[in-house]
C-alpha positions in Angstrom: -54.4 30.0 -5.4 -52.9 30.6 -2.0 -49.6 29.0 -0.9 -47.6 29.5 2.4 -44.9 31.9 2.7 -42.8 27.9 3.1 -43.9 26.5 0.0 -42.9 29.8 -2.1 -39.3 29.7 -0.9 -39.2 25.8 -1.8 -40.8 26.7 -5.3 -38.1 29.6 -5.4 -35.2 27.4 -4.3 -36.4 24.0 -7.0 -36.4 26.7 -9.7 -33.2 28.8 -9.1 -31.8 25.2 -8.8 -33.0 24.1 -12.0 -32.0 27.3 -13.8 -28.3 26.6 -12.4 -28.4 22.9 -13.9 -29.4 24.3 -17.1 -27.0 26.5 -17.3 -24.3 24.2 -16.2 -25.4 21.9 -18.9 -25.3 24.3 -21.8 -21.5 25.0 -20.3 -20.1 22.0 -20.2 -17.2 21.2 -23.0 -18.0 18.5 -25.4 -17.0 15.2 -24.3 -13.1 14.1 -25.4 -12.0 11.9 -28.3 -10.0 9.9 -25.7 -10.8 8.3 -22.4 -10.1 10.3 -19.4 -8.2 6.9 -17.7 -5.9 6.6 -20.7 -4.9 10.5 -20.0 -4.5 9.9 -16.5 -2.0 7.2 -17.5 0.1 8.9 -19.8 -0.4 12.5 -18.0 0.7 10.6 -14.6 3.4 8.9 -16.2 4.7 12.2 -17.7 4.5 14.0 -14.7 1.8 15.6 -15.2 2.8 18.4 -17.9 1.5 21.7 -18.1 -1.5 21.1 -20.7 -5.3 21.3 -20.9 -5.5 17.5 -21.0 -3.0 16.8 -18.4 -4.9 19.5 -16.1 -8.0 17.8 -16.7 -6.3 14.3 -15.8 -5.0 15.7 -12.7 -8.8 17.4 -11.8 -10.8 14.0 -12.4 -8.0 12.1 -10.4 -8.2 14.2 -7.4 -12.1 14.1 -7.6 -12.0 10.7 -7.6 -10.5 10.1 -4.1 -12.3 12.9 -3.1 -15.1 11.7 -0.3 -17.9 11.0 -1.1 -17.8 8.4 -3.0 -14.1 7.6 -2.9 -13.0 5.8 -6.6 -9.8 4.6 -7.6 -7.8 6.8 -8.8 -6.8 5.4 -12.0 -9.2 3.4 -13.6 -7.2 1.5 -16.3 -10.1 -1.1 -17.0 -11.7 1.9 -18.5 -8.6 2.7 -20.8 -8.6 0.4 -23.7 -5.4 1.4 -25.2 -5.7 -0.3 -28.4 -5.4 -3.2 -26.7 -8.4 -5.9 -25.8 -8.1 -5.4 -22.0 -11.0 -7.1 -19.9 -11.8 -6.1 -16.0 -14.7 -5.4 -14.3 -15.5 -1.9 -12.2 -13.2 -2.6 -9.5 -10.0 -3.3 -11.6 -9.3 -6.7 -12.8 -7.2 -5.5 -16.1 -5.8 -8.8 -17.2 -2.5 -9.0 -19.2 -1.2 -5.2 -18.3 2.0 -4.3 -19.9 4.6 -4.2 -16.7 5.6 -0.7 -17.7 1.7 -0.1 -17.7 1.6 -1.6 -13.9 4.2 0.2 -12.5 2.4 3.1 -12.8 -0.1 1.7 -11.3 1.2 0.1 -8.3 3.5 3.1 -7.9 0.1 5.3 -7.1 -0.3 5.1 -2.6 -3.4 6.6 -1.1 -3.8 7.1 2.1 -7.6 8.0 3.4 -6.5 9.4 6.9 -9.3 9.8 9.9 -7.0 10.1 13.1 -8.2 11.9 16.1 -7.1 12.6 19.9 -9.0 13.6 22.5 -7.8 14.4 26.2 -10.2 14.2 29.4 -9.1 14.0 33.0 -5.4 13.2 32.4 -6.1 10.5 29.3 -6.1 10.6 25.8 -8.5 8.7 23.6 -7.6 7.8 20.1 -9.4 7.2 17.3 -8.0 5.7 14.2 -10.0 4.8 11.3 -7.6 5.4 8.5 -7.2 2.8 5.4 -4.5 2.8 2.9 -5.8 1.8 -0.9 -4.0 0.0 -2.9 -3.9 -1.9 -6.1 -3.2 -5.8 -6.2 -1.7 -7.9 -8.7 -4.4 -8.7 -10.8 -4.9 -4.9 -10.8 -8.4 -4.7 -8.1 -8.4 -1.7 -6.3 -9.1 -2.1 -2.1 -9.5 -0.8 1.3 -7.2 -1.8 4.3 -7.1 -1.0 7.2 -3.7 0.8 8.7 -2.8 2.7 12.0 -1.5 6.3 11.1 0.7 5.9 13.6 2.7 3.1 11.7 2.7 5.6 8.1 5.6 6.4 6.6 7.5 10.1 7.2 6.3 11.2 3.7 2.6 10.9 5.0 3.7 13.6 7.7 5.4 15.7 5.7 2.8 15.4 3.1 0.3 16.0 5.7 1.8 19.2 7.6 1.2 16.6 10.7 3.9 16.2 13.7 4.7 12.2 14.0 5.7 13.4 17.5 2.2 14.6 18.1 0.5 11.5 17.1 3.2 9.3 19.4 2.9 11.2 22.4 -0.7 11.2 22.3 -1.2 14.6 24.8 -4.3 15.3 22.9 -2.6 17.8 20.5 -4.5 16.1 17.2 -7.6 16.9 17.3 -8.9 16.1 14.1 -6.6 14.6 11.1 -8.9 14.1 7.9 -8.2 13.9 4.3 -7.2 11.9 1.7 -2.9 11.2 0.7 -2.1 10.4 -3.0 1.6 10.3 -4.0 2.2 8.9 -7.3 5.9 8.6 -9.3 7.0 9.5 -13.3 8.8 7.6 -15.8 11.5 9.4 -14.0 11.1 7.9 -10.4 10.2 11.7 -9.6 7.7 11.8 -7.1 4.6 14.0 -6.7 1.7 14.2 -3.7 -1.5 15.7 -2.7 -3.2 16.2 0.5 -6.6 17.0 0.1 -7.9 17.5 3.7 -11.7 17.9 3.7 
């Protein structure tokens, strides 16, 4: 049976492909006793300790507000607890212990998409960034923010000049990536910039 030199790559490529799932599969750890939301929690709150669970916390955390698709970052609907706690898959945990919350509402994420572009003397700015937040009832959401109004921590964090993004001369040319700062029981705080 004859087959062009086209189709004998894709066969190649669909079968190197499925070799590598295969082997991913027969890799992977068993699943945890625990659920990875209630380690997040208690990691998070902890300050993130150096451990194998707390790394793996941290890792599903970060991958979570990594694009694409862009989750919350803690998921407590999914972390029972030992307690009876309802939501749905965009938060809605009812009757949250307050010290429970304030790790939650002490997590800010910023999803920064800031740009400047100059041409014949002007600049043109584009601003698409969103801060995500949680609300009382404990729903995770989108709004919209302009960069230029952010917090210092979010430039410092960032490695991004406030005085760049004021003057507008152009200088930003592309600001992407996504700002989580998050505190301990301790009030210490802690931040990533993932910048994709």
């Amino acid at each position: 049976m004859y087959r062009a030199p086209g189709q004998i790559k894709k066969t190649r490529r669909r079968t190197l492909w499925a070799a590598g799932l295969a082997a991913l599969s027969l890799s992977a750890p068993p699943a945890k006793a625990y659920p990875i939301d209630c380690a997040i929690l208690l990691c998070l709150a902890g300050g993130f300790p150096a451990s194998a669970e707390c790394g793996a916390a941290k890792a599903e955390m970060i991958r979570r507000i990594t694009p694409w698709p862009i989750e919350p970052p803690l998921q407590l609907w999914n972390c029972p607890m030992g307690n009876p706690l309802s939501g749905s898959a965009t938060g809605g945990v009812q009757a949250l212990p307050p010290e429970v919350a304030r790790y939650r509402d002490g997590i800010e994420l910023y999803h920064i998409i800031y740009g400047q572009r100059r041409h014949d003397g002007t600049t043109y700015v584009t601003d698409r960034s969103q801060l995500g937040h949680y609300d009382a009832q404990g729903n995770f959401s989108w709004v919209p923010t302009r960069i230029r109004e952010a917090p210092d921590w979010v430039y410092a964090a960032s490695g991004v000049s406030r005085n760049a993004v004021l003057v507008e001369l152009g200088s930003v040319r592309l600001w992407r990536g996504m700002l989580l700062r998050w505190r301990d029981h301790q009030g210490n705080i802690s931040e990533e910039w993932i910048r994709y």
